[in-house]
C-alpha positions in Angstrom: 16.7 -0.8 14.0 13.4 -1.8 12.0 13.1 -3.8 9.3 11.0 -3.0 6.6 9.2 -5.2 4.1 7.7 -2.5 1.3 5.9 -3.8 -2.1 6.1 -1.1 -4.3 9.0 0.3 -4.0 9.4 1.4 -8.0 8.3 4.8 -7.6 5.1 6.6 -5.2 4.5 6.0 -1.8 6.5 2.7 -1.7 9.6 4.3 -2.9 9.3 7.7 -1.2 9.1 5.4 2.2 11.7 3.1 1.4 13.9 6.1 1.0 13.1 7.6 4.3 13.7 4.3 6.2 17.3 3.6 4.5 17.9 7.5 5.7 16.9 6.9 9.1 19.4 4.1 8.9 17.0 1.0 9.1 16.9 -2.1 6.6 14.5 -2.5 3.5 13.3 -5.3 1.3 11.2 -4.0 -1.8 9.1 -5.8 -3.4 8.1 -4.8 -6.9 8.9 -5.5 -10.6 10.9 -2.8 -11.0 14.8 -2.4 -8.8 15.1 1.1 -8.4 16.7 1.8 -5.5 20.8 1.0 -4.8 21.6 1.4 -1.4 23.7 -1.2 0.8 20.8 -1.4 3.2 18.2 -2.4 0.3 17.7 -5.6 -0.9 15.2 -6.4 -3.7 12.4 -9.2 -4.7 11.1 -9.2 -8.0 7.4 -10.7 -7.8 4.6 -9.7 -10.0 2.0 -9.6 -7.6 -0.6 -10.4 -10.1 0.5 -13.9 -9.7 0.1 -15.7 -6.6 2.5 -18.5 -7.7 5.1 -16.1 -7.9 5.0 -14.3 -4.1 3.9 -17.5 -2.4 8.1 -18.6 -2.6 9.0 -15.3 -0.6 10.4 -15.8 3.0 10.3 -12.8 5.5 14.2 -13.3 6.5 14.2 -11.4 9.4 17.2 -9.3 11.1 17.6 -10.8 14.5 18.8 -7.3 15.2 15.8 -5.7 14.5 13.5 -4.3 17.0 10.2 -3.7 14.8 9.4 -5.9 12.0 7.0 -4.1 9.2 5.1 -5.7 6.4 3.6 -2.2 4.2 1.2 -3.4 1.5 1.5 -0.4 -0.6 1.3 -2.0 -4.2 -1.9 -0.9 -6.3 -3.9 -0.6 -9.6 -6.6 1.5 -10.2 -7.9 -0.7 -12.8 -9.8 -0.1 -16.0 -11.6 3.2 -15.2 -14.8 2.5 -17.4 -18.8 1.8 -16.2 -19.2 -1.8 -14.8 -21.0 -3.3 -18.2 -17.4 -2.3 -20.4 -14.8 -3.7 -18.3 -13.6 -6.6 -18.7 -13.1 -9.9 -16.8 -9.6 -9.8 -17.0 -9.1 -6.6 -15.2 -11.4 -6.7 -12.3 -9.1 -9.9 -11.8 -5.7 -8.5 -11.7 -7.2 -5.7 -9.5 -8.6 -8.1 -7.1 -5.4 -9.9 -7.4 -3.2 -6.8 -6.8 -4.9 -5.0 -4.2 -6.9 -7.4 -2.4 -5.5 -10.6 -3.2 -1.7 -10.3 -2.4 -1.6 -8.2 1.0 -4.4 -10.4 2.3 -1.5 -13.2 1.3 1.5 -11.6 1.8 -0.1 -10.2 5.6 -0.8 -13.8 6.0 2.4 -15.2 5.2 4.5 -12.5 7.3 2.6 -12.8 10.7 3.0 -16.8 10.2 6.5 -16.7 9.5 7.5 -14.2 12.2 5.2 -15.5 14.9 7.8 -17.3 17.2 10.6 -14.7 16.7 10.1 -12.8 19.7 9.8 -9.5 17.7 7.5 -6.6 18.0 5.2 -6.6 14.3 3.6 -4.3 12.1 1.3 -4.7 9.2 0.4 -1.3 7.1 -1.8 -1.4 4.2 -2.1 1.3 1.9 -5.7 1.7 1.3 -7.7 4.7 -0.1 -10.7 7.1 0.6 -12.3 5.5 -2.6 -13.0 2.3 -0.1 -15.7 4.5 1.8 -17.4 6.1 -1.2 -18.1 5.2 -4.9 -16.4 6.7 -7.3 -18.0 6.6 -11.1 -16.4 3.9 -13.1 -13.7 2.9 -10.6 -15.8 -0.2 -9.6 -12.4 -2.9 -8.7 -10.4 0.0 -7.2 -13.7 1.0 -5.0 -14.2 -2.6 -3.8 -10.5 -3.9 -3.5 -9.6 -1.2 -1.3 -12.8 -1.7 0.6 -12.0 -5.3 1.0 -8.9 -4.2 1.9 -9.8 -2.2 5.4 -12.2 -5.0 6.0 -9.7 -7.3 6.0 -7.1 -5.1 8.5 -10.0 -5.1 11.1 -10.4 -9.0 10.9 -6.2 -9.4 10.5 -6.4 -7.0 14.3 -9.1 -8.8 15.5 -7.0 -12.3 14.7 -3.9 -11.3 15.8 -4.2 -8.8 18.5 -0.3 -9.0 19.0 0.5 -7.6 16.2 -0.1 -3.6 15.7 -2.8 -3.5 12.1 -3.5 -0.9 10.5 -5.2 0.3 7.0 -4.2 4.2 5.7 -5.9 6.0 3.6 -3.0 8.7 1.9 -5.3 10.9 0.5 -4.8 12.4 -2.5 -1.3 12.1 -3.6 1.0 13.2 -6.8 1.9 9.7 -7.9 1.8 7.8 -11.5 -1.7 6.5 -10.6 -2.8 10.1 -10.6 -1.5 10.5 -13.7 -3.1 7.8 -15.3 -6.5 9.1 -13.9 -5.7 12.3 -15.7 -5.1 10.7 -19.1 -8.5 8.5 -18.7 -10.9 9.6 -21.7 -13.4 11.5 -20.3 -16.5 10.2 -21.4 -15.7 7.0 -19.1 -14.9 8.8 -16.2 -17.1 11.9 -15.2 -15.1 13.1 -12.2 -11.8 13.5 -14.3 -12.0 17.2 -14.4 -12.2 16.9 -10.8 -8.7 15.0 -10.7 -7.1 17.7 -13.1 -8.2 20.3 -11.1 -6.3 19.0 -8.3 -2.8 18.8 -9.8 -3.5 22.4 -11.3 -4.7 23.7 -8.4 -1.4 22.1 -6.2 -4.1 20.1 -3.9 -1.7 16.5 -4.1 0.2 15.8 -1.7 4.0 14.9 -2.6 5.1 11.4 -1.9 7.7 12.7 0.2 5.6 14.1 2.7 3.3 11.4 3.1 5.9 8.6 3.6 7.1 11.0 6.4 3.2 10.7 8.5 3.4 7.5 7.9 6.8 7.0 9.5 5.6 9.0 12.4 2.9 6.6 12.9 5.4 3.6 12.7 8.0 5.3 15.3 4.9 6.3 17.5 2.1 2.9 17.4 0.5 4.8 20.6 -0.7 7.5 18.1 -2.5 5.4 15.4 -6.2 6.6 16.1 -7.6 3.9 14.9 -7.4 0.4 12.8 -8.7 2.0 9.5 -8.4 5.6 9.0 -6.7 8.6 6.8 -4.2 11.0 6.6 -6.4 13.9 5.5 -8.3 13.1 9.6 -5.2 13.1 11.5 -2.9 16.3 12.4 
């Protein structure tokens, strides 16, 4: 049995991989702001990861049953999607705070509380292809999730007993997507881009990504690499 620790879990990726866990007959704790999922092998946390204060009183209460203990970091927020000079301060800090602050925290907090319980690790962040490129007025996204596969190769590097890893999903039919749809466009250039992609059918369903990254959880041997994406790997 594996136990899962999944921020998130309100809808997208998080939820779509929560699901497949509790059908595959393992043990999930969400973390989110929302409690959307009732199942007898679900239990919920209700942090706003946006404040520290908040997550710093979780504890990573750990099956002694299980065989696998997983931390996914799968909670984002694009951000304000405007040129650098017209955001403001306060969202390029709950940005930071969301996708860069907390699973640096939350990562830190799970491999020091589970270090001495004999139990094989896992820490998954969910990071994106916008971390290797820039992407017109998506300047906190860009760098967070940046930050974020820098930080996985340091977290490896630190803990070598623990299996690390940052995944890009690719592009994938979730509210975030949404929201970059309803941007105006004369703040974001590459929106007709983003509606092509859901007109054309080019997103991937949450469904089908939770299921890679599944695999790649039942099958460590196969991750290629520390940092990479879906959209590389078979």
């Amino acid at each position: 049995m594996i136990q899962f620790f999944i921020s998130g879990t309100s809808s997208g990726i998080g939820k779509a991989l929560a699901e497949k866990a509790l059908a595959e007959g393992h043990k999930v704790t969400g973390i989110s702001r929302r409690h959307v999922i009732d199942h007898e092998n679900y239990h919920h946390l209700s942090y706003d990861l946006a404040n520290m204060d908040s997550y710093l009183k979780m504890n990573f209460n750990r099956n002694r049953q299980a065989e696998l203990l997983v931390l996914v970091n799968n909670a984002g927020w694009l951000g304000e999607v405007k040129p650098v000079a017209q955001v403001s301060p306060d969202s390029f800090k709950r940005a930071y705070e969301i996708n860069l602050l907390a699973p640096s925290v939350l990562s830190k907090m799970f491999v020091e509380q589970t270090q001495t319980t004999g139990q094989k690790r896992m820490v998954i962040n969910i990071s994106s292809g916008a971390g290797a490129y820039p992407v017109p007025s998506w300047s906190s996204y860009c760098a967070s999730k940046a930050g974020i596969d820098l930080f996985t190769r340091v977290l490896q590097a630190d803990h070598p007993d623990v299996q690390c890893c940052a995944i890009a999903p690719g592009i994938v039919d979730t509210e975030m997507q949404g929201e970059i749809r309803r941007v105006e466009g004369k703040y974001f250039p590459d929106k007709q881009r983003f509606v092509d992609y859901k007109n054309q059918g080019d997103l991937s369903r949450p469904s089908d990504v939770a299921q890679k990254i599944y695999h790649f959880i039942e099958h460590p041997e196969e991750i290629p690499d520390v940092v990479f994406s879906l959209r590389d790997v078979s």
